[in-house]
N, C-alpha and C positions, 0 to 999 in steps of 0.2 A: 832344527830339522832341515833337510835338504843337504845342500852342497853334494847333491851325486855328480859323477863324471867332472870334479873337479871344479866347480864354479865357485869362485872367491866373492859372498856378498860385501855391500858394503855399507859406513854407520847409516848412514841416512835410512836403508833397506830396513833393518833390525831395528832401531830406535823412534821411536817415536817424537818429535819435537814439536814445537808450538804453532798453530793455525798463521798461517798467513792471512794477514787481512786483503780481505778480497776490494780490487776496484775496479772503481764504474770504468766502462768502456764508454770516453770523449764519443765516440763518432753515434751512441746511443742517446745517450745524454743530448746532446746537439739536434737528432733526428727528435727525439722528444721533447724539445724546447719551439723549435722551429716548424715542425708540421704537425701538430696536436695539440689540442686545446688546457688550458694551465687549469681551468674547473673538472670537465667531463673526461678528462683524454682521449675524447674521439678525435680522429683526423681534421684538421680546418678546411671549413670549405664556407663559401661566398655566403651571408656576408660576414664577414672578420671583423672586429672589434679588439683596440688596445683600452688599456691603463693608463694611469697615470705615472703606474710605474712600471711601464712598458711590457708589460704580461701579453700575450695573445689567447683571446677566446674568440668561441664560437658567438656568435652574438644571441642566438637561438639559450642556449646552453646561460646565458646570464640572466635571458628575460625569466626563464623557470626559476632561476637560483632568486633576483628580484621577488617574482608572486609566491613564492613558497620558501621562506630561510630556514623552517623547522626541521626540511627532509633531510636524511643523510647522504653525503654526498663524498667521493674520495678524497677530494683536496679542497675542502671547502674554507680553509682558514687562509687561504690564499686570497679570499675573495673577500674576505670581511671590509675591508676597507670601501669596498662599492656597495654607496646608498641608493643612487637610484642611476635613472639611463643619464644624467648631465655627469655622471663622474666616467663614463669611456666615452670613444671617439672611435667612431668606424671610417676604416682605415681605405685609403683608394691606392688601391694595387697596383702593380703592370704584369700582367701575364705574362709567362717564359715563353717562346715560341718552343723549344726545342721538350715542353713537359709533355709527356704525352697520355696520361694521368694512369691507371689501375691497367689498364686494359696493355700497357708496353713489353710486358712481358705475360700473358697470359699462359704461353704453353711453357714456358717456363725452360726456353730454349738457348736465350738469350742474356746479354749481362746485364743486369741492373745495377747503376750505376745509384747509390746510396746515396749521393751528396749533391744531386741536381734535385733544385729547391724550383719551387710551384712558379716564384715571382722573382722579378729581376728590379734592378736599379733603371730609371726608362733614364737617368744622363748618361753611369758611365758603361751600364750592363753586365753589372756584376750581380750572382746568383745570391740568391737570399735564403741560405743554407746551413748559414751560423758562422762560416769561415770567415765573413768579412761583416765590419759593425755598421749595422742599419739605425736609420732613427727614423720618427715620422714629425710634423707639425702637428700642432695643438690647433690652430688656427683655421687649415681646412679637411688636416687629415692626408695627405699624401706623404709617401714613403720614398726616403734616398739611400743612399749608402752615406756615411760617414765619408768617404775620400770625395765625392760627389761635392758636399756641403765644403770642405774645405777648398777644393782647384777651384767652383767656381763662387765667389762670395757675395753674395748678393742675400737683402734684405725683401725679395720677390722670389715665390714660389718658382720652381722653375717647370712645375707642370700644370698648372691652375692659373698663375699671374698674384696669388692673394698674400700681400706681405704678412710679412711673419717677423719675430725678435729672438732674439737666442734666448730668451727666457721658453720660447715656445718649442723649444728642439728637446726631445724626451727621446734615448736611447733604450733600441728594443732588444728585451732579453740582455739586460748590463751584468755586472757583476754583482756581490752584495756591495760594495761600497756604496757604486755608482747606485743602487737601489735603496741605500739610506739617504744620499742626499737629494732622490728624488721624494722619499717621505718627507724630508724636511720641508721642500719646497711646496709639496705638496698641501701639509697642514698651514705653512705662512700662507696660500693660497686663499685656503677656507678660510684663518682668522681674519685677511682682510676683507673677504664678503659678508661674513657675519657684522664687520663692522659698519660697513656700507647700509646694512641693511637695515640695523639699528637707528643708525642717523637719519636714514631716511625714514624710518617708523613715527620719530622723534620729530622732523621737519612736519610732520602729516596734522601730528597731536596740537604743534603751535600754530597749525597755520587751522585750523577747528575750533580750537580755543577764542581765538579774539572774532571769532565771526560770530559763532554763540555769545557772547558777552556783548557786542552789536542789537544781534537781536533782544537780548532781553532790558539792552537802553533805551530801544524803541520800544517795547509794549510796556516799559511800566511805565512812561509821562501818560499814553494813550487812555491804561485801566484808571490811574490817577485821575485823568478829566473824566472820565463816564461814570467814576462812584461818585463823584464830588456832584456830578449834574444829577446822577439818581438822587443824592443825598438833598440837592436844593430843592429837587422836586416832592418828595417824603415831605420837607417840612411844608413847603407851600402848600401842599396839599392837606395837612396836618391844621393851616393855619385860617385856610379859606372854608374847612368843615365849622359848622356852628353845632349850639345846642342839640342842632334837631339831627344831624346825621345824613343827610341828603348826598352830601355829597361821598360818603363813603361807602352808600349805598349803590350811585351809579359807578363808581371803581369795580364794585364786586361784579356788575352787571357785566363790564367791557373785558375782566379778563377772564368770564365764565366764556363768554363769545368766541374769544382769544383764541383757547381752549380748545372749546370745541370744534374750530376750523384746522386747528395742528394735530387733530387726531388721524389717526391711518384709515383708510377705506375699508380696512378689514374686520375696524372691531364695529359690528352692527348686528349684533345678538336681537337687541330687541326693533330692528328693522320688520318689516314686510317683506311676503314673497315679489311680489311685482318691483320693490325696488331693487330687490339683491337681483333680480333675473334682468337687470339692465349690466350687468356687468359680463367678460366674457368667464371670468371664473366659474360662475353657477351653472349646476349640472344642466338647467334648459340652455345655454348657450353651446356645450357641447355633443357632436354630430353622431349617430348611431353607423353601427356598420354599413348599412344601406346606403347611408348618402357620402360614403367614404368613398371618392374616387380610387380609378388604377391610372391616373395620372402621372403624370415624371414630378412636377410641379407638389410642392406638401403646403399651398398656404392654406394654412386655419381658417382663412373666413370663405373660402371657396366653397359653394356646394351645386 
């Protein structure tokens, strides 16, 4: 159909061929790496928190994903590796002076300029917008550029003063490579704590052991003499009773006595009223409304 007034189509027009696979637009990609959060993808804003393996989130955005794992969430599998707030590190910034945030183009008159980023390098002041590689310390958390850490080399933060080891330098938003061998690193991390922590459980157990075995050196010589001296007393006693019983009869006497001096003041069932009414417990010791002061003062025997 067609071709009036002479128009020549051509194959592409008439045939149909195979879908082009569609790809991502870099300078998106980067704006979503760089100014949005890797959990919620809302836009980052104060305070920021990294990973270990150099992710950016909201820091708000982790604490929910922490007290609640069961909720559904869009990229939630990106986070599985954070157990609790010791696995991020919120990150100390340097504000861009030239950001000028939501509000720079409002009437929408104006060019936005896509690729100026929130935060800047404070050594060499380069924009932190994706086009140049950022890293942060483990140590206190502040953030450089990558050309930064190399001109100037030093084992001193260079915005804090708080040294740091190249073990501590974690590259933000890396590649997949550079993101496996920071899992690697990652896990040797955890198996030397767990081992730390072990040994020290271990150091706790031996050092309670021989202090209990102490103690139970000294109370058994101690029970050892006191049965043995009950035991001499039993038969002495056993050996000074005669025929008549005399003496077994003042034993009963002295621990009926015993007795009844180690009993509680409470149990006196078959007491008298005058005696119970010497204590403050019994109902005549306490005060009727009337003689209940409106005092600041609450002591009980005041009236």
């Amino acid at each position: 159909m067609g071709c009036d007034g002479g128009t020549i189509p051509k194959r592409h027009e008439l045939v149909k061929g195979p879908k082009k696979v569609e790809k991502v637009d870099k300078n998106a990609e980067l704006a979503a790496k760089w100014k949005h959060c890797g959990l919620s993808q809302e836009k980052l804003r104060r305070p920021i928190v990294a990973c270990e393996l150099g992710r950016l989130y909201n820091k708000d955005a982790i604490i929910e994903y922490l007290l609640d794992k069961s909720a559904e969430r869009p990229n939630a599998e990106a986070v599985t590796h954070i157990r609790g707030m010791k696995d991020i590190k919120e990150l100390n910034l340097t504000d861009n002076p030239e950001w000028e945030g939501e509000r720079r183009n409002a009437k929408g008159d104006r060019y936005e300029d896509i690729h100026c980023g929130m935060f800047i390098c404070p050594v060499v002041g380069l924009e932190m917008n994706g086009k140049h590689r950022f890293c942060y310390l483990q140590t206190c958390g502040c953030v450089f550029s990558e050309r930064a850490l190399k001109e100037v080399k030093t084992e001193i933060c260079h915005k804090c003063g708080d040294s740091f080891k190249e073990d501590d330098i974690i590259v933000l938003n890396g590649t997949k490579e550079e993101i496996e061998k920071l899992r690697v690193k990652m896990e040797e991390r955890r198996a030397k704590t767990k081992t730390k922590k072990s040994k020290k459980s271990k150091a706790a157990e031996t050092v309670s052991t021989p202090a209990e075995s102490k103690e139970d050196a000294q109370s058994s010589p101690a029970g050892g003499a006191g049965q043995s001296l009950q035991n001499g007393g039993e038969s002495s006693q056993s050996d000074a009773a005669g025929p008549s019983g005399s003496s077994s009869s003042s034993q009963d006497t002295k621990a009926s006595t015993i007795s009844a001096t180690k009993r509680s003041i409470q149990d006196m069932h078959g007491k008298s009223e005058a005696f119970k009414s010497l204590f403050t417990t019994h109902s005549s010791a306490k005060r009727s409304k009337d003689q209940i002061s409106n005092w600041v003062t609450h002591t009980p025997y005041h009236f």
